[in-house]
N, C-alpha and C positions, 0 to 999 in steps of 0.2 A: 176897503178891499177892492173897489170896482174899481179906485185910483191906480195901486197895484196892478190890475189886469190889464189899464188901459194903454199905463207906461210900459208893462214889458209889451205888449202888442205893438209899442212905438219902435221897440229896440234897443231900451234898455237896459242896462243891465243890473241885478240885484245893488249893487254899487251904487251904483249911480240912482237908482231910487232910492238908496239907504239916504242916500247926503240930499236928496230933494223933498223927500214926505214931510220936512218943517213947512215949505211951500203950497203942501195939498191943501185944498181948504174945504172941500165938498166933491161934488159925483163929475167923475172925469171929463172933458181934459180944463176941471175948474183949478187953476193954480193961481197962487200970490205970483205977481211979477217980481221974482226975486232976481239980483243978476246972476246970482249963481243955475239959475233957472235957465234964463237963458242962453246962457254961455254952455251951459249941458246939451240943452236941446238945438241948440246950432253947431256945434262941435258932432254930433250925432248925425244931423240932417248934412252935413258936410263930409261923411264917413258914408254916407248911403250915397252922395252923388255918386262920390270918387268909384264906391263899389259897380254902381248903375253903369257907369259909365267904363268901368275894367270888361264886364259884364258884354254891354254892345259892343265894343271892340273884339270880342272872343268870338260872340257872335256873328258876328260878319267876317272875321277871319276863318269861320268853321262855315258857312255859305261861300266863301270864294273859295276852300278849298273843294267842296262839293263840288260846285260849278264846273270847275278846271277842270276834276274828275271827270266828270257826264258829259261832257264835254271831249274829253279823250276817248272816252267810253262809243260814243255817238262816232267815230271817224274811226276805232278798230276793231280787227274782227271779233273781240270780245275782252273778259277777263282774264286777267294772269295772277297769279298766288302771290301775295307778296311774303 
Protein backbone atom coordinates (compact mmCIF):
# COMPACT_ATOMS: atom_id res chain seq x y z
CA UNK A 1 0.00 0.00 0.00
CA UNK A 2 2.84 2.53 0.98
CA UNK A 3 4.09 1.38 -2.67
CA UNK A 4 0.79 2.70 -3.99
CA UNK A 5 1.15 6.15 -2.24
CA UNK A 6 4.50 6.63 -3.12
CA UNK A 7 4.08 6.13 -6.90
CA UNK A 8 0.85 8.19 -7.22
CA UNK A 9 2.82 11.04 -5.21
CA UNK A 10 5.47 10.28 -8.15
CA UNK A 11 2.76 11.09 -10.74
CA UNK A 12 1.47 8.14 -11.73
CA UNK A 13 -1.16 7.25 -12.84
CA UNK A 14 -3.65 4.21 -11.66
CA UNK A 15 -2.46 2.70 -14.95
CA UNK A 16 0.56 2.95 -14.86
CA UNK A 17 0.86 1.45 -11.33
CA UNK A 18 -1.49 -1.30 -12.43
CA UNK A 19 1.20 -2.50 -15.12
CA UNK A 20 4.24 -1.82 -12.51
CA UNK A 21 3.08 -3.38 -8.96
CA UNK A 22 4.78 -6.97 -10.59
CA UNK A 23 7.92 -4.72 -9.91
CA UNK A 24 7.17 -3.59 -6.24
CA UNK A 25 9.12 -5.62 -4.03
CA UNK A 26 8.80 -3.92 -0.51
CA UNK A 27 8.38 -0.22 1.23
CA UNK A 28 8.73 2.40 -1.43
CA UNK A 29 10.55 3.57 -3.78
CA UNK A 30 11.99 -0.47 -3.48
CA UNK A 31 11.39 -1.63 -7.10
CA UNK A 32 12.69 -4.78 -9.30
CA UNK A 33 14.78 -3.01 -12.11
CA UNK A 34 12.38 -4.09 -14.48
CA UNK A 35 12.59 -2.34 -18.01
CA UNK A 36 9.25 -1.81 -18.11
CA UNK A 37 9.96 0.15 -14.99
CA UNK A 38 11.94 2.23 -16.35
CA UNK A 39 10.80 3.08 -19.37
CA UNK A 40 7.51 4.23 -17.21
CA UNK A 41 9.48 6.23 -14.86
CA UNK A 42 11.43 7.98 -17.61
CA UNK A 43 8.63 8.61 -20.00
CA UNK A 44 7.00 10.23 -16.79
CA UNK A 45 10.18 12.25 -15.62
CA UNK A 46 10.27 13.36 -19.19
CA UNK A 47 6.39 14.58 -19.19
CA UNK A 48 7.31 16.69 -15.85
CA UNK A 49 10.33 18.39 -17.70
CA UNK A 50 8.39 19.21 -20.80
CA UNK A 51 5.48 20.49 -18.13
CA UNK A 52 8.30 22.43 -15.87
CA UNK A 53 9.54 23.73 -18.50
CA UNK A 54 5.95 25.05 -20.53
CA UNK A 55 5.43 26.22 -16.78
CA UNK A 56 8.77 28.73 -16.65
CA UNK A 57 8.08 29.95 -19.96
CA UNK A 58 4.36 31.14 -18.86
CA UNK A 59 6.00 32.50 -16.11
CA UNK A 60 8.23 34.90 -17.40
CA UNK A 61 5.98 35.75 -20.17
CA UNK A 62 3.41 36.74 -17.24
CA UNK A 63 6.45 38.93 -15.44
CA UNK A 64 7.39 40.68 -18.64
CA UNK A 65 3.91 41.36 -19.25
CA UNK A 66 3.87 42.89 -15.59
CA UNK A 67 6.90 44.73 -16.11
CA UNK A 68 5.86 46.48 -19.39
CA UNK A 69 2.72 47.23 -17.60
CA UNK A 70 4.38 49.13 -14.21
CA UNK A 71 6.43 50.31 -16.32
CA UNK A 72 3.69 52.22 -18.45
CA UNK A 73 2.01 52.72 -15.43
CA UNK A 74 5.15 54.58 -13.76
CA UNK A 75 5.42 57.32 -16.89
CA UNK A 76 1.32 58.01 -17.14
CA UNK A 77 -0.87 59.82 -15.31
CA UNK A 78 -2.57 56.64 -14.15
CA UNK A 79 -4.94 53.89 -15.04
CA UNK A 80 -7.37 53.48 -17.84
CA UNK A 81 -10.43 50.65 -17.89
CA UNK A 82 -9.70 48.33 -20.30
Amino acid sequence: MAQIRKLLEAGLSTQQIAYLLPCATGAAPDLEPCPELLDTLRTRLHGLDEHIGTLVRSRQALHDYIDATERRVSTSAGLRRC
